[in-house]
C-alpha positions as CSV (number, residue, x, y, z in Angstrom):
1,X,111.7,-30.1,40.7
2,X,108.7,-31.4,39.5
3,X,105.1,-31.8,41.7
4,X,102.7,-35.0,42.3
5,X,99.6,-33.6,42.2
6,X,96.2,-35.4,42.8
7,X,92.7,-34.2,41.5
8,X,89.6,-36.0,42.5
9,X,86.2,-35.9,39.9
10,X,85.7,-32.6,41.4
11,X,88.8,-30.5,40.4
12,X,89.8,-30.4,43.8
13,X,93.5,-30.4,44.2
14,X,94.7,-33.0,47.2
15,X,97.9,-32.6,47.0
16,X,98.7,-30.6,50.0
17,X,96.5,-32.7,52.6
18,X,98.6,-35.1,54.2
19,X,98.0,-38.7,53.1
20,X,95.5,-37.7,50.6
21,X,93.2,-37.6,53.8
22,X,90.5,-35.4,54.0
23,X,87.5,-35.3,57.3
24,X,86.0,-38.5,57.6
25,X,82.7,-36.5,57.1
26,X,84.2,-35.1,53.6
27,X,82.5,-38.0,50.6
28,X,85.6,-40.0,49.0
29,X,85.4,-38.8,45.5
30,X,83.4,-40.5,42.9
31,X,85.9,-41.3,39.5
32,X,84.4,-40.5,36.5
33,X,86.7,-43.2,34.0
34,X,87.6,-46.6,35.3
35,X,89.4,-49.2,32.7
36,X,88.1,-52.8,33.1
37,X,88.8,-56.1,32.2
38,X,87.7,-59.4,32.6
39,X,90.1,-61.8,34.0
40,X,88.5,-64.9,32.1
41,X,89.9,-63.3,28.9
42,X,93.3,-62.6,30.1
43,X,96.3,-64.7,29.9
44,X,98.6,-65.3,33.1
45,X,100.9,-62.8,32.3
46,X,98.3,-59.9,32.1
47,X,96.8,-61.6,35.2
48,X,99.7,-61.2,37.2
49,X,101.0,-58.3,36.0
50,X,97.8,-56.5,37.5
51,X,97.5,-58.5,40.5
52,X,101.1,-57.6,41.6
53,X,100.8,-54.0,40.3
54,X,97.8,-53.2,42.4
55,X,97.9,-55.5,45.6
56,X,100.2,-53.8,47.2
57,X,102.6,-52.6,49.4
58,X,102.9,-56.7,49.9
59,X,105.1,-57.6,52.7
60,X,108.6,-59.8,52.0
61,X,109.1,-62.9,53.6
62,X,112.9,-64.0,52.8
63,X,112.3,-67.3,54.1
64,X,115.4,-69.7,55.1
65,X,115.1,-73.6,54.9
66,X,117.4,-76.5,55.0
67,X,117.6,-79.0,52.1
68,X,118.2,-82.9,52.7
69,X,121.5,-82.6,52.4
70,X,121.8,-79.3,54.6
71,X,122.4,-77.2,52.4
72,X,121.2,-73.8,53.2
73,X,118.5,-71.6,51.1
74,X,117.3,-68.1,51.2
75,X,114.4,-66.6,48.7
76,X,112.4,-63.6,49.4
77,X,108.6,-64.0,48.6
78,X,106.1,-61.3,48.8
79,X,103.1,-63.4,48.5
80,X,103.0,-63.4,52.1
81,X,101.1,-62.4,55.2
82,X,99.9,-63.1,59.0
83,X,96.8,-65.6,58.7
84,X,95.9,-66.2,62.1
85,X,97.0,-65.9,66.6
86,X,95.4,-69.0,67.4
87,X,96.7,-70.9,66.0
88,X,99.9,-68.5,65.2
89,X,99.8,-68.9,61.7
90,X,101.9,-67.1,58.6
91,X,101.0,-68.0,54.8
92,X,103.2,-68.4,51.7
93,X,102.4,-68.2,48.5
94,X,105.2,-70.2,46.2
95,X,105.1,-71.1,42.9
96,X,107.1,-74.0,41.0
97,X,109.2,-73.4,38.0
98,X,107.7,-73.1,34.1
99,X,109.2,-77.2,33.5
100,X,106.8,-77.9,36.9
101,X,109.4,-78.6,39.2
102,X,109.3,-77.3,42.7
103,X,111.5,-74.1,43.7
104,X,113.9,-74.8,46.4
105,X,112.0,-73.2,49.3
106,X,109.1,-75.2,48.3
107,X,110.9,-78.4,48.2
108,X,112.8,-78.0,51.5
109,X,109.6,-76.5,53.1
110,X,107.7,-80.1,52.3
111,X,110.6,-82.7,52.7
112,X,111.4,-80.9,55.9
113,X,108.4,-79.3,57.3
114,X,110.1,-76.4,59.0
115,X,111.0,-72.8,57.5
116,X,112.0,-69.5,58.9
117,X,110.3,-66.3,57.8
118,X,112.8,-63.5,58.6
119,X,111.4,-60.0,58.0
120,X,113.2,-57.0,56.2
121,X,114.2,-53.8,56.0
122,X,116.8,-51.2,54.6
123,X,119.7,-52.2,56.1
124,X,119.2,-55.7,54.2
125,X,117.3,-54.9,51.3
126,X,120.1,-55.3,49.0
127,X,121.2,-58.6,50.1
128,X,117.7,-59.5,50.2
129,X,117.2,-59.0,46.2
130,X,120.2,-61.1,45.8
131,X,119.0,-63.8,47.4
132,X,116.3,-63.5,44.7
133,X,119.0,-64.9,42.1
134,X,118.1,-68.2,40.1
135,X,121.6,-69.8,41.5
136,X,121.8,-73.5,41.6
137,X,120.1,-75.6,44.4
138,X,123.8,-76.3,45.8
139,X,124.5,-72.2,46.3
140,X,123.7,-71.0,49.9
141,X,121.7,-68.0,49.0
142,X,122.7,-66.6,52.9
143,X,126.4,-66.8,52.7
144,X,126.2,-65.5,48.7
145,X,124.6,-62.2,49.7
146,X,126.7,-61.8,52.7
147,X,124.3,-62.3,55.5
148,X,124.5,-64.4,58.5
149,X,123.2,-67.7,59.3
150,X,122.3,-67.9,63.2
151,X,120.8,-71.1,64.8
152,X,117.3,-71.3,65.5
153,X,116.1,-72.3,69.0
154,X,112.8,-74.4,67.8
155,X,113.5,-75.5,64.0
156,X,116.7,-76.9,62.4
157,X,116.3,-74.3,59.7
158,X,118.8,-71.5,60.7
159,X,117.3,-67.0,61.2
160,X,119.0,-64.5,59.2
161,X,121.3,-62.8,61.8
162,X,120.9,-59.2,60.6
163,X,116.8,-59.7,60.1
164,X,114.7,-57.1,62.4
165,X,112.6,-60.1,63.5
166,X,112.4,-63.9,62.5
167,X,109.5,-66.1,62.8
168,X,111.0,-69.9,63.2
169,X,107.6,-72.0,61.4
170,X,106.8,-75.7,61.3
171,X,104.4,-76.5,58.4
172,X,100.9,-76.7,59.2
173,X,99.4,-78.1,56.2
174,X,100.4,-77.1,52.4
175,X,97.8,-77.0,49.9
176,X,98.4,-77.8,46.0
177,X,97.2,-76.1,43.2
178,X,98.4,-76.2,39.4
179,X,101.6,-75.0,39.9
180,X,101.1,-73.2,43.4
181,X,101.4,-74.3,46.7
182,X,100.1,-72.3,49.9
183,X,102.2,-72.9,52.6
184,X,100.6,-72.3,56.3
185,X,103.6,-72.0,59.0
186,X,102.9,-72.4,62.6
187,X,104.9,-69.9,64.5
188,X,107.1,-72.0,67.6
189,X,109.7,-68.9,68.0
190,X,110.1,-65.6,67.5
191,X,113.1,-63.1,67.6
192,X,113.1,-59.5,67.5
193,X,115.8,-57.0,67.2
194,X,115.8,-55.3,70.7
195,X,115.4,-51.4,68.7
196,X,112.4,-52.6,67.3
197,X,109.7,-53.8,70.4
198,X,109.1,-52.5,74.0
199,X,110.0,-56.0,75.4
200,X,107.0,-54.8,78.3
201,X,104.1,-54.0,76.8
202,X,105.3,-55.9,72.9
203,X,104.8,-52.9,71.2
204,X,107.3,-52.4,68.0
205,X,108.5,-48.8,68.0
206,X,108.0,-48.0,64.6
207,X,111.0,-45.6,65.1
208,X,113.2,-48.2,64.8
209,X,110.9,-50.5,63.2
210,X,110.3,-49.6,58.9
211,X,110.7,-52.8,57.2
212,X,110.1,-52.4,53.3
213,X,107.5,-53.8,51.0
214,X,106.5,-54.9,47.0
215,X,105.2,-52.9,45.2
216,X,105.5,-53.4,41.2
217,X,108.2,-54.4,39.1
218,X,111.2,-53.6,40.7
219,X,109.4,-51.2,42.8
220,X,109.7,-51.1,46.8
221,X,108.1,-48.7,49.6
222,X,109.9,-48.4,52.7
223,X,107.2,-47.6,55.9
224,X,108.8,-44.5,56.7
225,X,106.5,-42.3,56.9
226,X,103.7,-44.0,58.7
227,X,100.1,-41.7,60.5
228,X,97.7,-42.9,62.8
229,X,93.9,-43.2,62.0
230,X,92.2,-44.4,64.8
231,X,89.0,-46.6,64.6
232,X,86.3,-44.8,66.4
233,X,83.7,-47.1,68.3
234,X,80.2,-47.3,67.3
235,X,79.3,-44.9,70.6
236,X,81.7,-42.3,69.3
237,X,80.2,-42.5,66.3
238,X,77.0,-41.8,67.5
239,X,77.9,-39.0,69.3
240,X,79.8,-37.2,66.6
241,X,76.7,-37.4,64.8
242,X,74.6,-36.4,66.9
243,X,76.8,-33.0,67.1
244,X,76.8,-32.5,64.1
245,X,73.0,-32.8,63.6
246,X,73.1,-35.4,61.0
């Protein structure tokens, strides 16, 4: 069985510590190669081959919308986060097809103005990278991969029943760029699998709660193994120096 191993400028094996964390008083090695390139030379392909390769773990959106004539649409997109609480805002990143035509999501998302962004994890990853599929605009995507449309309670768009959580979004405002959009959802409605949040205190309980992220390629990461590293205040700070004698 073979053994990742890690070694900083230093020779300094870090294979053992937990995280590749060391003491926050311990200085982050200094790498002694780096390979560089400037993006102004590079073609789109190379572009986004290292943008996806290295920003990452990327959270998946597998977004649900409704065309014009109701048919129902599922796609998974990974250029995707949280933007903003007040307003509750989520951003998309979706691109249109090579002939310049808009993808499903993107179209529904605009004629429409409401979306769903359900959130994933194992138990529908699989059915999630089907959804991925290039099938025809009149295919629903949900049915397809075997998952569950459920009504929403704000949006017309139906949630993905099996989804850990599911954000129901009305469009804020899209912005275009040649052959991009970025999509800003306001968040009217939330669901949450009951295993996955204190209903109390709205805490998740990562227990329960690993959804899985891009990485590169076919490549996933599931947030299994997850460790806490606190953010120390500035007076903590202070004092830790100060024992130290620094």
């Amino acid at each position: 069985m073979s053994r990742s191993r890690s070694f900083t400028s230093e020779g300094r094996d870090r294979s053992g510590e937990v995280g590749g964390l060391g003491p926050a008083s311990r200085k982050p090695p200094l790498w002694m190669h780096a390979v560089e390139y400037d993006f102004g030379r590079l073609s789109a392909d190379e572009r986004y081959k290292l943008l996806v390769s290295f920003v990452g773990p990327r959270p998946i959106a597998l977004v649900t919308t409704l065309g014009p004539e109701g048919i129902k649409n599922a796609a998974p997109m990974s250029f995707f986060n949280v933007f903003a609480q007040t307003p509750p805002l989520l951003i998309l990143g979706l691109q249109d097809r090579p002939s310049g035509a808009h993808e499903d999501t993107t179209r529904n998302i605009l004629e429409t103005r409401e979306f769903v962004v359900n959130l994933v994890d194992e138990t529908i990853a699989r059915q999630m990278v089907v959804c991925a599929i290039e099938f025809p605009p009149e295919v629903d995507e949900v049915r397809t991969a075997g998952l569950t449309w459920r009504e929403s309670a704000a949006v017309r768009p139906g949630r993905i029943g099996e989804a850990p959580a599911a954000f129901e979004c009305r469009l804020e405002r899209a912005i275009e760029y040649p052959s991009r959009w970025i999509v800003f959802g306001e968040v009217a409605y939330m669901h949450v699998r009951d295993a996955c949040i204190d209903p109390e205190t709205m805490r998740v309980r990562p227990e329960n709660y690993c959804p899985i992220a891009r990485l590169h390629g076919d490549n996933y990461v599931l947030a299994r193994n997850q460790y806490v590293l606190r953010k120390m205040s500035y007076e903590e700070w202070c004092r830790r120096e100060a024992a130290s004698g620094s």
